[in-house]
C-alpha positions in Angstrom: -64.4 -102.1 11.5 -61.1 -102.5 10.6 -61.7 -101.7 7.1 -63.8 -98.5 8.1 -60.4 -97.1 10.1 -58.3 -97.7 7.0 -60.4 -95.9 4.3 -60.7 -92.8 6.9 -57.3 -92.1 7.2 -57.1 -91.5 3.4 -59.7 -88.7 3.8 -57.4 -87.3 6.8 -54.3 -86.9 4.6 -56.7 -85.5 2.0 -57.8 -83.2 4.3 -54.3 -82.3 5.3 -53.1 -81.4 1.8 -55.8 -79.3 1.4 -55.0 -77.0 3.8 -51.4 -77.0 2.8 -52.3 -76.3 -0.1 -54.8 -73.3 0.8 -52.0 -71.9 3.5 -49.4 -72.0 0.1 -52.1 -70.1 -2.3 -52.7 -67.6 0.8 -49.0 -66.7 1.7 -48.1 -64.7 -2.2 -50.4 -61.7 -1.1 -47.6 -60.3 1.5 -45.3 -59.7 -1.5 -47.1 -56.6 -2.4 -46.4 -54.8 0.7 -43.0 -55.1 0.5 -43.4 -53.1 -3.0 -45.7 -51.0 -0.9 -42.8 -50.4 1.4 -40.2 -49.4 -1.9 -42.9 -47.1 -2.8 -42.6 -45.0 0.0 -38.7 -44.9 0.2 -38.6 -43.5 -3.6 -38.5 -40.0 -3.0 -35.3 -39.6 -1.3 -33.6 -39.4 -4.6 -35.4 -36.5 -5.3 -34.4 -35.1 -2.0 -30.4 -36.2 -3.1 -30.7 -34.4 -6.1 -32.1 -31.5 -4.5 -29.0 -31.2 -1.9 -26.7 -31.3 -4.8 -28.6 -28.5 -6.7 -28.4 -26.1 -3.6 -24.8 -27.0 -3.1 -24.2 -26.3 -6.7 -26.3 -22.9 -6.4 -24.5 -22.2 -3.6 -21.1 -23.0 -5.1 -22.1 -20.5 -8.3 -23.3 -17.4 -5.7 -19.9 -17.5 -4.0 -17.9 -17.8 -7.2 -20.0 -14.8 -8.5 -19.9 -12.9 -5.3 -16.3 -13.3 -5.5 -15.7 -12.3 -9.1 -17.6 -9.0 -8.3 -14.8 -8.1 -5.6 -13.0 -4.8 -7.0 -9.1 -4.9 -7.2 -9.1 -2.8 -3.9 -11.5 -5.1 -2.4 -9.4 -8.1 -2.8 -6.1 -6.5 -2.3 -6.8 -5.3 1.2 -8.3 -8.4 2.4 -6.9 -12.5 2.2 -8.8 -15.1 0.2 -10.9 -16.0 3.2 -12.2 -12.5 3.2 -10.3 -11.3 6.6 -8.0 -8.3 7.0 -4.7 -9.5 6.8 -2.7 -6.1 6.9 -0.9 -5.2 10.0 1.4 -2.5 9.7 4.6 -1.6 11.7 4.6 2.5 12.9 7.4 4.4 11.9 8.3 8.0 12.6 9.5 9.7 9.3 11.3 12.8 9.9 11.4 15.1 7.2 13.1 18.4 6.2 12.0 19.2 2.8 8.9 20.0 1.2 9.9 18.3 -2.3 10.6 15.3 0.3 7.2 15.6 1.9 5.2 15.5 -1.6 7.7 12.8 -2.5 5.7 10.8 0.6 2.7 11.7 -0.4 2.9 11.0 -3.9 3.6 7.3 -3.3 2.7 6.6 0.7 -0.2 9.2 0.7 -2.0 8.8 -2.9 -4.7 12.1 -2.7 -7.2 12.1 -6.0 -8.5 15.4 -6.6 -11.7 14.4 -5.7 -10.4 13.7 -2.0 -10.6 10.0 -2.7 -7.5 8.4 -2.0 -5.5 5.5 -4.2 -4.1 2.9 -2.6 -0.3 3.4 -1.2 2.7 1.6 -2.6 2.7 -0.1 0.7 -0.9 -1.7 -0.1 0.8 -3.3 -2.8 4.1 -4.1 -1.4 2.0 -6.2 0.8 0.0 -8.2 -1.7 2.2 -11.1 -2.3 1.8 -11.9 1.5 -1.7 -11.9 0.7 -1.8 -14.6 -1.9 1.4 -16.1 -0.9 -0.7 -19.4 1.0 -1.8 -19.9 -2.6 -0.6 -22.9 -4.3 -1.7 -21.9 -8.0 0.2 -18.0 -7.1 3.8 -19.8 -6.2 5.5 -19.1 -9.3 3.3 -15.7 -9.3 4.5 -14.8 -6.1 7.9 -15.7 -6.3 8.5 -13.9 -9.7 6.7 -10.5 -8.2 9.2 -10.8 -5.0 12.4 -11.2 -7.0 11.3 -8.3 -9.5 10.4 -5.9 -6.7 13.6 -6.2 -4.7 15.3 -6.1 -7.9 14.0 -3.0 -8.4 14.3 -1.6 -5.1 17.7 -2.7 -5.0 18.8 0.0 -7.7 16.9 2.3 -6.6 18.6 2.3 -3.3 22.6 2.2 -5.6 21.2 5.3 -7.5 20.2 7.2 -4.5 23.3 5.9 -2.0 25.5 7.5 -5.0 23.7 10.9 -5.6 23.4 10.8 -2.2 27.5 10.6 -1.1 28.3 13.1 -4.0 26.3 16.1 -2.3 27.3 15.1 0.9 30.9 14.9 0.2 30.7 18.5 -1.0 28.0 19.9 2.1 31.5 18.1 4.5 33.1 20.3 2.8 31.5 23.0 3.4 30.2 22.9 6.9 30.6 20.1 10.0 28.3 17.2 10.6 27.4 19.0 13.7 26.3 22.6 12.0 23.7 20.3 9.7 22.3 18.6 12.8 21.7 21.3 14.0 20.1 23.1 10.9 18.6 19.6 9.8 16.1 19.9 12.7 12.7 18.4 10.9 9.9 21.0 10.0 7.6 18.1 8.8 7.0 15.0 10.8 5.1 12.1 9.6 3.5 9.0 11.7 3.3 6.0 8.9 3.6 2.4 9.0 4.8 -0.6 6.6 3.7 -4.3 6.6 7.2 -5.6 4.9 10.4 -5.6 4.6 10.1 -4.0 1.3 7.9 -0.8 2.2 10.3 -0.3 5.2 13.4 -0.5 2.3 11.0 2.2 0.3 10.7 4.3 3.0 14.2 5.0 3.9 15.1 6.0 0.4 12.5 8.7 0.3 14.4 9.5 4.2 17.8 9.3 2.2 16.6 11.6 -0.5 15.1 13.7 1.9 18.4 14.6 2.9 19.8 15.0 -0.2 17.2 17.7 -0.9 18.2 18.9 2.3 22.0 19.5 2.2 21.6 20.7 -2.0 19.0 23.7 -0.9 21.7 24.5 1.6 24.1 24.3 -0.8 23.0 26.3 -3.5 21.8 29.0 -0.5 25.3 29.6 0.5 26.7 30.0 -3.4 28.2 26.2 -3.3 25.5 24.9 -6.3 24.1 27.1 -8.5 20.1 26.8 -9.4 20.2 24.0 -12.4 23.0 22.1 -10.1 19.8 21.8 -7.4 17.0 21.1 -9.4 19.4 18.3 -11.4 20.1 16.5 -8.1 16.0 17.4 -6.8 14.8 16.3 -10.3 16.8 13.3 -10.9 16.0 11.8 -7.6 12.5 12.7 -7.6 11.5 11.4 -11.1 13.5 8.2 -10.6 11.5 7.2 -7.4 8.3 8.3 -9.0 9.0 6.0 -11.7 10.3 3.0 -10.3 7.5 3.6 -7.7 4.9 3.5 -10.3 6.6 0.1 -11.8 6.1 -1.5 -9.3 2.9 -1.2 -8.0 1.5 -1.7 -11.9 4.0 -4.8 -12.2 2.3 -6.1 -8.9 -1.6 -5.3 -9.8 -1.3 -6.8 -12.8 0.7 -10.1 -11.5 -2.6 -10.1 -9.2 -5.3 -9.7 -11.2 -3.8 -12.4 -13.5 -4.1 -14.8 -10.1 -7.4 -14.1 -9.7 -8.7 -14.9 -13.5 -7.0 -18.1 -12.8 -8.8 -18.2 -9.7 -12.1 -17.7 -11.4 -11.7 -20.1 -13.8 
């Protein structure tokens, strides 16, 4: 019996193995699901790359959309696309008529067509517009220094055409005669948004007067006719001028920031 007991617990073991060795040969098949499970997560890529291609097509519409903004379009408004202009009233008295169209040549640009240009002051303001601008620093700085440059001697040139008629209208009458004659017959409600259009503004009032006291002048026999229209010319022409300097200085300082801006 005792024999028997041994040589069956050999076949046990046997037994055993066997089914370790079937649960070993069964496990492998649970691999492929895994690879199953990979499968399923591939596509996200493809979703990845299609997020960066609608950013990028995004991206390439706004550049576009902003490389088809007109000059005026992007002078009147801040990079962000909001209005940025806020002007300051001010009462211009005027006496003259060559002193009003002096205004409205440069404050008040009329086209024939009844379409009107945009106003010194537009421009005057643009370097505030592009002055949060990193890659416009240099730009900005150099159009600053430039315009008050300019307006600077254009204010000397006036201030001294200025004292020499008025030294000679003293002469002629008191202070308190032209108040009194100098009452305005043209009044204008304008505004400026700097320092700079305020500056402009009260030359054109300075050589307002000037007109002013050289019309009475040459009405009581004190200039004669070329005497007037020197003073009126010289003054008018020299604005217009430096007036026109400017604001093609400034476009094209602006325009230049905004190729650089494009590209």
């Amino acid at each position: 019996m005792a024999v028997k007991k041994e040589a069956a617990a050999p076949e046990e073991e046997i037994a055993e193995s066997k089914l370790s060795v079937v649960e070993e040969t069964s496990a492998p098949p649970k691999a492929p699901a895994k690879k199953a499970d990979k499968a399923e997560k591939a596509p996200e890529p493809e979703n990845k790359d299609s997020d960066s291609d609608d950013d990028q097509q995004e991206t390439a519409a706004a550049a576009r959309k902003r490389s088809r903004l007109k000059n005026s379009d992007f002078f009147s408004r801040d990079i962000l696309g909001s209005p940025t202009k806020d002007r300051l009233k001010y009462d211009l008295n005027l006496k003259t008529r060559n002193g009003m169209s002096l205004f409205r040549m440069i404050y008040d640009r009329q086209q024939p067509d009844g379409r009107s240009k945009a106003s010194i002051d537009s421009y005057l303001h643009r370097p505030k517009e592009i002055a949060s601008l990193s890659i416009a620093r240099d730009k900005n700085e150099q159009i600053i220094k430039m315009v008050d440059n300019r307006i600077s001697e254009l204010e000397a040139y006036v201030n001294k055409r200025h004292k020499q008629v008025s030294r000679i209208y003293d002469q002629v009458t008191s202070i308190e005669k032209y108040e009194l004659e100098g009452d305005s017959i043209t009044s204008v409600e304008t505004g400026f948004s700097t320092s700079h259009s305020r500056r402009f503004l009260e030359v054109i009032k300075n050589i307002d007067d000037a007109f002013f006291m050289a019309g009475y002048l040459e009405k009581v026999g004190h200039f004669d006719m070329n005497q007037e229209m020197d003073l009126t010319t010289s003054l008018y022409r020299r604005t217009m001028t430096d007036a026109r300097i400017i604001m093609t200085f400034i476009g094209r300082a602006v325009i230049s920031v905004r190729k650089e801006l494009r590209s």
